[in-house]
N, CA, C and O atoms as CSV, one atom per row, in Angstrom:
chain,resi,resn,atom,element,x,y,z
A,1,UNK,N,N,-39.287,-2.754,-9.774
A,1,UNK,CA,C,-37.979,-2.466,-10.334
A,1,UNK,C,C,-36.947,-2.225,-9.230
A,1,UNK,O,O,-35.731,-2.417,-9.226
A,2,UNK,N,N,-37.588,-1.857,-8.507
A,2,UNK,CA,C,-35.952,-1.154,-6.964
A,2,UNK,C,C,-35.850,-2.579,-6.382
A,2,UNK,O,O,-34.668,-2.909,-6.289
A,3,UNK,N,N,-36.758,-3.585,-5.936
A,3,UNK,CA,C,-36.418,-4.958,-6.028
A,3,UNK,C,C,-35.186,-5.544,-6.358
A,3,UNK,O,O,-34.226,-5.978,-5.722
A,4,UNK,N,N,-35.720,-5.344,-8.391
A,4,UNK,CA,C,-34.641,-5.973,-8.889
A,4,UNK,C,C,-33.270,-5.117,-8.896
A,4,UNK,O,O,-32.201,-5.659,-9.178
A,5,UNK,N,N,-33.348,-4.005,-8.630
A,5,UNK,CA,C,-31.817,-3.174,-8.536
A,5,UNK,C,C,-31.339,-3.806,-7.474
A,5,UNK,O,O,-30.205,-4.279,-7.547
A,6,UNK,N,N,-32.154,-3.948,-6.201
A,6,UNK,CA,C,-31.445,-4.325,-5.029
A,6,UNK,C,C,-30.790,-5.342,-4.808
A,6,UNK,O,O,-29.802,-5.296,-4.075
A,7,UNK,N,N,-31.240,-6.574,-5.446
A,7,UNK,CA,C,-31.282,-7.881,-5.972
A,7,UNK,C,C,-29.787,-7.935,-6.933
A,7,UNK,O,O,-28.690,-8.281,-6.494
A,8,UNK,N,N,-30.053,-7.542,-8.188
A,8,UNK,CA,C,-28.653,-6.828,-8.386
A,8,UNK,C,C,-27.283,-6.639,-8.149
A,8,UNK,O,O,-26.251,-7.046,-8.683
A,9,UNK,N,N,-27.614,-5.751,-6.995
A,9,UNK,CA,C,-26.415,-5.104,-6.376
A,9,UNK,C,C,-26.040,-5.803,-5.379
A,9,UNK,O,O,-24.854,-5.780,-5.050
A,10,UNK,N,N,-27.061,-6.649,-4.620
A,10,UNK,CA,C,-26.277,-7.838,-3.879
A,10,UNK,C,C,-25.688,-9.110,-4.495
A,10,UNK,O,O,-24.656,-9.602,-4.038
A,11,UNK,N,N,-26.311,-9.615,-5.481
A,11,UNK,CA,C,-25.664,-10.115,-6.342
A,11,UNK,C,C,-24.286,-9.713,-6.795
A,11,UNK,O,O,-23.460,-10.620,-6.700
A,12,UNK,N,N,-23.823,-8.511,-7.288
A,12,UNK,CA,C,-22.706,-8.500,-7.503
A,12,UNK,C,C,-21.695,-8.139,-6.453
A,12,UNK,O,O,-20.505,-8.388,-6.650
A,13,UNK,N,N,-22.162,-7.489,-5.204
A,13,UNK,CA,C,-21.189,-7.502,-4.261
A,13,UNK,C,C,-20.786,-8.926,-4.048
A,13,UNK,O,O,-19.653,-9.261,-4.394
A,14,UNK,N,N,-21.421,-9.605,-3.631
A,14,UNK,CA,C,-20.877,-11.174,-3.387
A,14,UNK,C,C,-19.856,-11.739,-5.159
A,14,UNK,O,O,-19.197,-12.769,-5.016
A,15,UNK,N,N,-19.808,-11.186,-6.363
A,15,UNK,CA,C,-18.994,-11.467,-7.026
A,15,UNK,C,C,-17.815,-10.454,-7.402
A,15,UNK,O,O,-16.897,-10.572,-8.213
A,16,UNK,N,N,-18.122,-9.531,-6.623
A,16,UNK,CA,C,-16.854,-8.339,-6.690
A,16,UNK,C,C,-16.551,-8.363,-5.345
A,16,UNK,O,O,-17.023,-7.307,-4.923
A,17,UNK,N,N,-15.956,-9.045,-4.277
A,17,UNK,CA,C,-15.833,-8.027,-3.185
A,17,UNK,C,C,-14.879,-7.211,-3.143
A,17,UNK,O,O,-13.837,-7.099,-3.789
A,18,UNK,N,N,-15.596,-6.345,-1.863
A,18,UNK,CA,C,-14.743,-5.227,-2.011
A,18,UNK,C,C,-13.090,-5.318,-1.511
A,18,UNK,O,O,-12.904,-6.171,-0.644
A,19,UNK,N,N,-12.151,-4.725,-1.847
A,19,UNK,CA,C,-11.202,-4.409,-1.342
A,19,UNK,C,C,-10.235,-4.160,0.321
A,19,UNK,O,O,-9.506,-3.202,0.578
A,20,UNK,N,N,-10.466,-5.051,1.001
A,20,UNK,CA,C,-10.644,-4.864,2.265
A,20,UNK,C,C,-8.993,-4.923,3.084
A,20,UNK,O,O,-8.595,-5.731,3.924
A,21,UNK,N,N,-8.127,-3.492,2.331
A,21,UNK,CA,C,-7.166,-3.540,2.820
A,21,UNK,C,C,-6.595,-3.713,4.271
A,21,UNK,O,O,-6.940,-2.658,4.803
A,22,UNK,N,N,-5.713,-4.664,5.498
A,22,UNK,CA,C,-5.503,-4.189,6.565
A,22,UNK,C,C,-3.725,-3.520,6.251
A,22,UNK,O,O,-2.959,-3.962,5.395
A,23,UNK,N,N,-3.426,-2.335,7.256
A,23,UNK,CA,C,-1.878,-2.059,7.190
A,23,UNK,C,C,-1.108,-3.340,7.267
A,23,UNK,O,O,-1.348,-4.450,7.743
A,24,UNK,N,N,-0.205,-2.856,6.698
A,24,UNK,CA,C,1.023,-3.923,6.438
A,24,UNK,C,C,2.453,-3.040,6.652
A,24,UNK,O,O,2.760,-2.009,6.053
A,25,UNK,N,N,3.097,-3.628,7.504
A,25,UNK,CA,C,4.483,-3.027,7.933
A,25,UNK,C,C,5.142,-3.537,6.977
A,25,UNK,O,O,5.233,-4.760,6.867
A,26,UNK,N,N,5.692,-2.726,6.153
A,26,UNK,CA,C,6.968,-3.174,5.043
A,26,UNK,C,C,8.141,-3.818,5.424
A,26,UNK,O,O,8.727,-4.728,4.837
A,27,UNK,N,N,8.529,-3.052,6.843
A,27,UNK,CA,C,9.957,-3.583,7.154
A,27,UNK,C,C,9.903,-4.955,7.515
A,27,UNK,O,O,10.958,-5.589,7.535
A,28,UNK,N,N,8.075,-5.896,8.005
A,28,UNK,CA,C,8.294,-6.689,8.404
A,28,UNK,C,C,7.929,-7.724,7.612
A,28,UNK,O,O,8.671,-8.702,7.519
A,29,UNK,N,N,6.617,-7.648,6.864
A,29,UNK,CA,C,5.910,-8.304,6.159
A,29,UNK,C,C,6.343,-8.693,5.154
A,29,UNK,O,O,6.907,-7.880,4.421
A,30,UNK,N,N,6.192,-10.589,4.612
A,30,UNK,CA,C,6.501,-11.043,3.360
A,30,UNK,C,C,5.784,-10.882,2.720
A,30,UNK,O,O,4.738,-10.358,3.103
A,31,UNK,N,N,6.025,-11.351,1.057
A,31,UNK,CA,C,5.458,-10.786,-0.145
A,31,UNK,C,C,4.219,-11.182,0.286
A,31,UNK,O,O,3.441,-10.288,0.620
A,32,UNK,N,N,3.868,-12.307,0.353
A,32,UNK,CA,C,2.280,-12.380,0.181
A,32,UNK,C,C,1.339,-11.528,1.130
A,32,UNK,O,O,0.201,-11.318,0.712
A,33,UNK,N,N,1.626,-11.121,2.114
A,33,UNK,CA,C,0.891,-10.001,2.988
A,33,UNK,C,C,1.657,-8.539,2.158
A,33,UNK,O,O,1.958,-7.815,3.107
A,34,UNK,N,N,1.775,-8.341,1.796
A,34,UNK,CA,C,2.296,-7.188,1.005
A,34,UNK,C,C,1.428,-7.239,-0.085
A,34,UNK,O,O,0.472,-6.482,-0.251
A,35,UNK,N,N,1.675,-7.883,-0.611
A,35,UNK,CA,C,0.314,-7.892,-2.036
A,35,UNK,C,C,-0.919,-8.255,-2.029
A,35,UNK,O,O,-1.586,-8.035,-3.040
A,36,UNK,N,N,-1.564,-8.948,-0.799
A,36,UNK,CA,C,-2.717,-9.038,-0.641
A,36,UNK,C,C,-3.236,-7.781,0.156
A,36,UNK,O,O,-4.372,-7.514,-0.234
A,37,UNK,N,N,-2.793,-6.900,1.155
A,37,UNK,CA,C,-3.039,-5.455,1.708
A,37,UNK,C,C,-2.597,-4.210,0.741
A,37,UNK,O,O,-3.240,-3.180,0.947
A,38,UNK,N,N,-1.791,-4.157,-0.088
A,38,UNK,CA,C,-1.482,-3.285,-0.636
A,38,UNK,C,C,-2.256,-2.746,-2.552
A,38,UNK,O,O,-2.191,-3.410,-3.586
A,39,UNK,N,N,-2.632,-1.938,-2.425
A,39,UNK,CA,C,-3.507,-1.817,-4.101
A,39,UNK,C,C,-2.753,-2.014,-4.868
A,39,UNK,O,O,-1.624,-2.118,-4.387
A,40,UNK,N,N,-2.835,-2.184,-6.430
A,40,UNK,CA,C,-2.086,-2.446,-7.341
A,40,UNK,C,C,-0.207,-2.749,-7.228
A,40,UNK,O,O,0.646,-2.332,-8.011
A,41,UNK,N,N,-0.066,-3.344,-6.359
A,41,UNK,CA,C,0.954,-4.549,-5.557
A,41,UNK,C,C,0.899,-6.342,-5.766
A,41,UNK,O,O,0.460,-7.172,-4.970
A,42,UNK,N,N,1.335,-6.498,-6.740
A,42,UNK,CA,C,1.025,-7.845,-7.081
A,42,UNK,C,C,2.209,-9.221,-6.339
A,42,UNK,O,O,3.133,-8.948,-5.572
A,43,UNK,N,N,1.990,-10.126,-6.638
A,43,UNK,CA,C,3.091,-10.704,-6.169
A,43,UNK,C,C,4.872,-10.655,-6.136
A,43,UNK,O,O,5.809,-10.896,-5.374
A,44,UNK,N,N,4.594,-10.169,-7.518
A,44,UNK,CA,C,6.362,-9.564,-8.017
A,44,UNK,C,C,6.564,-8.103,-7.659
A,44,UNK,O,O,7.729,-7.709,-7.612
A,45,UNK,N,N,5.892,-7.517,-7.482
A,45,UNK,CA,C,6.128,-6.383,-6.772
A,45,UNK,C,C,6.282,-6.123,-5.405
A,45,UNK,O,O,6.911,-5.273,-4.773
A,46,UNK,N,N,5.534,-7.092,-5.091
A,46,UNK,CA,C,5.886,-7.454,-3.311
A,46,UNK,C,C,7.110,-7.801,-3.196
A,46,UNK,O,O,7.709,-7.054,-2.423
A,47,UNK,N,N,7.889,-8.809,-3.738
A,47,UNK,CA,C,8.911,-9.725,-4.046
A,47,UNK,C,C,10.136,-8.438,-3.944
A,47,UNK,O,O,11.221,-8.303,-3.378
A,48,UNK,N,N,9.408,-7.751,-4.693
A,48,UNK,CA,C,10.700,-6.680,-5.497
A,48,UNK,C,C,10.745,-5.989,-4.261
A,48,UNK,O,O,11.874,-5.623,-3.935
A,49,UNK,N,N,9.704,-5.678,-3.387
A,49,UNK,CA,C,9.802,-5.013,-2.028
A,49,UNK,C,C,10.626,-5.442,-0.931
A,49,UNK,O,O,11.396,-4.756,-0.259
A,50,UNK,N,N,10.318,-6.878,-0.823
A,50,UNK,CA,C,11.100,-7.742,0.039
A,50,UNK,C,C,12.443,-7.835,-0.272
A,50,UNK,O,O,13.189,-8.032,0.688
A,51,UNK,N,N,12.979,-7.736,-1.449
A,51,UNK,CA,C,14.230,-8.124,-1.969
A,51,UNK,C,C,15.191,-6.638,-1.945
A,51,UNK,O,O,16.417,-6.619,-1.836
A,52,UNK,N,N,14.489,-5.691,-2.048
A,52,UNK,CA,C,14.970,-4.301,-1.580
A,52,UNK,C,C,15.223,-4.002,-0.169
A,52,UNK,O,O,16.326,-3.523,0.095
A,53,UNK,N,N,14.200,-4.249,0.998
A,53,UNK,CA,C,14.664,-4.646,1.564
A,53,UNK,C,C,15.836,-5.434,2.692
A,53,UNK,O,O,16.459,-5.183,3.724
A,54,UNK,N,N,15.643,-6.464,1.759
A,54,UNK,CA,C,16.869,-6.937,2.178
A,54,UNK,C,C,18.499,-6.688,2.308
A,54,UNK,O,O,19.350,-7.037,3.126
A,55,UNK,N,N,18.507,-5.785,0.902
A,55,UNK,CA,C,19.336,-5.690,0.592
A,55,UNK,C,C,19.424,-4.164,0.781
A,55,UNK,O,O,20.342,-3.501,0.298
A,56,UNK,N,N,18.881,-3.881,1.174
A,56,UNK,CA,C,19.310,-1.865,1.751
A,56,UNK,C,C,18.436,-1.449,3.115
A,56,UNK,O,O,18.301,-0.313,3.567
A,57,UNK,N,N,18.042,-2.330,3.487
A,57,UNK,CA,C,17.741,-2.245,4.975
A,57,UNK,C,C,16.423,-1.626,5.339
A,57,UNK,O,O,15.787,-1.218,4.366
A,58,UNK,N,N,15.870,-1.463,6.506
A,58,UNK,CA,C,14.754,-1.332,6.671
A,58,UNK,C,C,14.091,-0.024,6.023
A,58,UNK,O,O,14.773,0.911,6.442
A,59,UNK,N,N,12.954,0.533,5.096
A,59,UNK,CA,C,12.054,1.988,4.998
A,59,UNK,C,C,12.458,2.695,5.981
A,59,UNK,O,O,12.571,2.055,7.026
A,60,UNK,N,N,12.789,4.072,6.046
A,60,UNK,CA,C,12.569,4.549,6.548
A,60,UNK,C,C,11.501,5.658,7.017
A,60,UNK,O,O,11.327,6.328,8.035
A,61,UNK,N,N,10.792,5.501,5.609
A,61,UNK,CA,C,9.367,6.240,5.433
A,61,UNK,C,C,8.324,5.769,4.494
A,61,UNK,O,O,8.693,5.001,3.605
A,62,UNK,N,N,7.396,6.026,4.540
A,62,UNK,CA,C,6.511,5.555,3.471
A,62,UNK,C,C,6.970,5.952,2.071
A,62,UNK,O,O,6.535,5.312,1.114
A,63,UNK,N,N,7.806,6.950,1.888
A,63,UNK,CA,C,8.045,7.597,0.631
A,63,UNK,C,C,9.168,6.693,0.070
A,63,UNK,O,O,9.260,6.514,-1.144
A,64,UNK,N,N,10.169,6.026,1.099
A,64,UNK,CA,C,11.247,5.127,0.473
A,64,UNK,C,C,10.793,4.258,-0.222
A,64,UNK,O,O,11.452,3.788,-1.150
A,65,UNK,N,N,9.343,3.774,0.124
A,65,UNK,CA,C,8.660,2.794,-0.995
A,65,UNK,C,C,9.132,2.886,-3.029
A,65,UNK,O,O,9.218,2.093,-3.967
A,66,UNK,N,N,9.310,4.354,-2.788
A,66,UNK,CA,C,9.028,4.678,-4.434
A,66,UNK,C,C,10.404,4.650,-4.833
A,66,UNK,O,O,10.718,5.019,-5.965
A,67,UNK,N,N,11.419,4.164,-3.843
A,67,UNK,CA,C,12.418,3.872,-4.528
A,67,UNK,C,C,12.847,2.254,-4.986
A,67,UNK,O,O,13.978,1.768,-4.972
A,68,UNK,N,N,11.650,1.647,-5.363
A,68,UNK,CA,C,11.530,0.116,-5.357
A,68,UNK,C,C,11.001,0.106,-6.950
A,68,UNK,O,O,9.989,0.659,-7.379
A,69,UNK,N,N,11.994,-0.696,-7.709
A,69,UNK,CA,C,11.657,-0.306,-8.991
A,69,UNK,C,C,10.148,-1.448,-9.195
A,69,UNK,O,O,9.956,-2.633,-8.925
A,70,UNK,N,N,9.245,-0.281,-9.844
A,70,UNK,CA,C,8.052,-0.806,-10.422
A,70,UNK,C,C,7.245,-0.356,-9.461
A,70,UNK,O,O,6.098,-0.672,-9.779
A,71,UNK,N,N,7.262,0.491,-7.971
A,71,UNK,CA,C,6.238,0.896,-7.404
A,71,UNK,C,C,6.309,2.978,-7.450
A,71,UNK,O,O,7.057,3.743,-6.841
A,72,UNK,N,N,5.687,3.135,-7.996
A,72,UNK,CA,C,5.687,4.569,-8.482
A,72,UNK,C,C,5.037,5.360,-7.553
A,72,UNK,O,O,4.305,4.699,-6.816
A,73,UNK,N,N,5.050,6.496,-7.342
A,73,UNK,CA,C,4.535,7.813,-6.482
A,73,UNK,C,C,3.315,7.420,-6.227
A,73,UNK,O,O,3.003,7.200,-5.057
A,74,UNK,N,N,2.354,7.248,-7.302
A,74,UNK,CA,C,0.977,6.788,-7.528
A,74,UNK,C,C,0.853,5.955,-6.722
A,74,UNK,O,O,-0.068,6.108,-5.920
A,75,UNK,N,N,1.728,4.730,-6.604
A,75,UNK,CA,C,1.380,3.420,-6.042
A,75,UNK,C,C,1.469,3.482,-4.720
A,75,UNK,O,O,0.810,2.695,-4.042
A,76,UNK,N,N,2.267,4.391,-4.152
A,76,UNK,CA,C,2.390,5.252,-2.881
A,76,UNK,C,C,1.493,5.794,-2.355
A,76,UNK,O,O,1.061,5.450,-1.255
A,77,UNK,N,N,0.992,6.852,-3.115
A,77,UNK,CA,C,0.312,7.657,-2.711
A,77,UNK,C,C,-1.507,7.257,-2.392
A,77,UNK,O,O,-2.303,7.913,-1.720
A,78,UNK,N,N,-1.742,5.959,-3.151
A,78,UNK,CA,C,-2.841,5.047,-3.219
A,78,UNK,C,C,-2.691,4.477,-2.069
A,78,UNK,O,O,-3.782,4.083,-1.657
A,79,UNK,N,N,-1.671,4.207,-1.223
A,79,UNK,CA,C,-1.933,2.896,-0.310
A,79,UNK,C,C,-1.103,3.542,0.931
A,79,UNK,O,O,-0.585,2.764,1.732
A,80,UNK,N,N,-0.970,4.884,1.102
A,80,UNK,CA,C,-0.089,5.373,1.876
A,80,UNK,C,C,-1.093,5.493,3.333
A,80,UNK,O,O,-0.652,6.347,4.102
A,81,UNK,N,N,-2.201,4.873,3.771
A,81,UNK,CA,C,-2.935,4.849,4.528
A,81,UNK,C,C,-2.645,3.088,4.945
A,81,UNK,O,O,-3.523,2.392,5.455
A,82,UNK,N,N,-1.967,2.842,4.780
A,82,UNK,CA,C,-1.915,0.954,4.463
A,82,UNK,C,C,-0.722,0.775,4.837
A,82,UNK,O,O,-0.468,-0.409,5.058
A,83,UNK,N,N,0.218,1.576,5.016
A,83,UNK,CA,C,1.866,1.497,5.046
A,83,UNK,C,C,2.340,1.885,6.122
A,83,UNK,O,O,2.548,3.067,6.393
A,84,UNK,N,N,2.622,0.679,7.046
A,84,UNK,CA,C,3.079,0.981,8.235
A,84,UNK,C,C,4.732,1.300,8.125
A,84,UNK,O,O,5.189,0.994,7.024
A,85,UNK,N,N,5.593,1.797,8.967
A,85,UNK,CA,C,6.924,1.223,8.989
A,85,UNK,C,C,7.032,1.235,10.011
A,85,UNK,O,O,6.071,0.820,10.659
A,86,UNK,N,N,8.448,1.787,10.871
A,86,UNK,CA,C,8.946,1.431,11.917
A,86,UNK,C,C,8.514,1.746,12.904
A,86,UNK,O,O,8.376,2.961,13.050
A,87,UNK,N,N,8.126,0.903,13.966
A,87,UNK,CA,C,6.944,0.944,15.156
A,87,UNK,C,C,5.810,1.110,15.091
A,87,UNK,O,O,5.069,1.702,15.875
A,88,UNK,N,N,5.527,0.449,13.877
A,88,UNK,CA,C,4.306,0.377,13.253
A,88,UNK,C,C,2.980,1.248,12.993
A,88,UNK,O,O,1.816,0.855,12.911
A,89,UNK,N,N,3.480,2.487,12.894
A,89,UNK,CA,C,2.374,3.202,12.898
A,89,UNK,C,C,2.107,4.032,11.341
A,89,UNK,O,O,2.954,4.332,10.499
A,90,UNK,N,N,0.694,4.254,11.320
A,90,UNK,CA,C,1.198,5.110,9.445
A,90,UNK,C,C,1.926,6.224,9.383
A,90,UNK,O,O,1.841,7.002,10.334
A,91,UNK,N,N,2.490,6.435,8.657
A,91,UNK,CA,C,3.456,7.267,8.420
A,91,UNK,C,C,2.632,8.782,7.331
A,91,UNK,O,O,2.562,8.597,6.116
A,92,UNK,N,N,2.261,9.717,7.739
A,92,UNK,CA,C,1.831,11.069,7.187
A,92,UNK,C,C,2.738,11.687,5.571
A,92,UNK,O,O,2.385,12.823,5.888
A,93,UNK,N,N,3.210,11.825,4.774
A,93,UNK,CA,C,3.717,12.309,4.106
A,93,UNK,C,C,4.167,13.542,4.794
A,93,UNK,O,O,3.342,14.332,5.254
A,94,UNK,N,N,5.686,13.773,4.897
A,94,UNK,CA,C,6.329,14.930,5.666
A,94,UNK,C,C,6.201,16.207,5.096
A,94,UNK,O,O,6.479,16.359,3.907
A,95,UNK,N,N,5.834,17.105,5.758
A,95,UNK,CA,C,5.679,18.631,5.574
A,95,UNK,C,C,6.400,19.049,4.551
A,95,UNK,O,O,7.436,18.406,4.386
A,96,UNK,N,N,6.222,19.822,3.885
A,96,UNK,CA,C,6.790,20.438,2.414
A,96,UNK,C,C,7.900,20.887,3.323
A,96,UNK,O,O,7.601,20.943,4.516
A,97,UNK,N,N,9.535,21.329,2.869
A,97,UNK,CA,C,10.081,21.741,3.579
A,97,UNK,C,C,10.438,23.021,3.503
A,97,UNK,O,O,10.103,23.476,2.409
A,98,UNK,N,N,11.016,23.871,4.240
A,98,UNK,CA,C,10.975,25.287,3.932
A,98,UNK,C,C,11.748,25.533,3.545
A,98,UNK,O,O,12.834,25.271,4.064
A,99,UNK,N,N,11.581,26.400,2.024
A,99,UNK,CA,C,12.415,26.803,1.405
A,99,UNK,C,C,12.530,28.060,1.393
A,99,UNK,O,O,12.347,28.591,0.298
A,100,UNK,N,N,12.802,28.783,2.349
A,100,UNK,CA,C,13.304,29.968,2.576
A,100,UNK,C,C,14.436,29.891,2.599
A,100,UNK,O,O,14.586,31.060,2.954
A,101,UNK,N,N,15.428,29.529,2.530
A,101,UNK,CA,C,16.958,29.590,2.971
A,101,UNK,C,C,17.720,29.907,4.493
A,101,UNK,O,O,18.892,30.154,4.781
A,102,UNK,N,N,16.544,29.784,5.268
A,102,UNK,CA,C,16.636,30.232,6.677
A,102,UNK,C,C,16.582,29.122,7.807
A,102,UNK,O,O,16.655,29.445,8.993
């Protein structure tokens, strides 16, 4: 029986593969490297990235992503290990800021 599990499970890796995101710089990358590195990022959403873009100028953070209509916090927060921007390096989600009033 552990045979056939093993048997199996190689079997379906070769019909699922896995997910094998590399980073993708937003400011630079066209749609199709945008939606093939990025999770639930499809072609029109890439598109919609590129076209934002264009037209309001380079990310300035990984978080400007979520101002691209149809890519949500979630969709961010999923691929925010994947999201290069400027000088290509990943970008951390910035420190809560202090709200002390000081």
């Amino acid at each position: 029986m552990n045979k056939f599990i093993q048997s199996l499970a190689l079997s379906l890796a070769f019909c699922f593969p896995a997910f094998a995101a590399q980073p993708v710089n937003i400011n630079t990358a066209d749609a199709g490297a945008i939606a093939a590195n990025l999770k639930g990022v499809g072609q029109s959403k890439a598109e919609a990235i590129v076209a934002y873009r264009e037209k309001n100028g380079s990310f300035k953070s990984v978080d400007d992503l979520a101002k691209v209509k149809g890519i949500g916090e979630k969709t961010v927060a999923a691929n925010r290990e994947f999201i290069l921007v400027e000088g290509g390096s990943v970008k951390s989600k910035p420190a809560s800021a202090d709200r002390s009033g000081g």
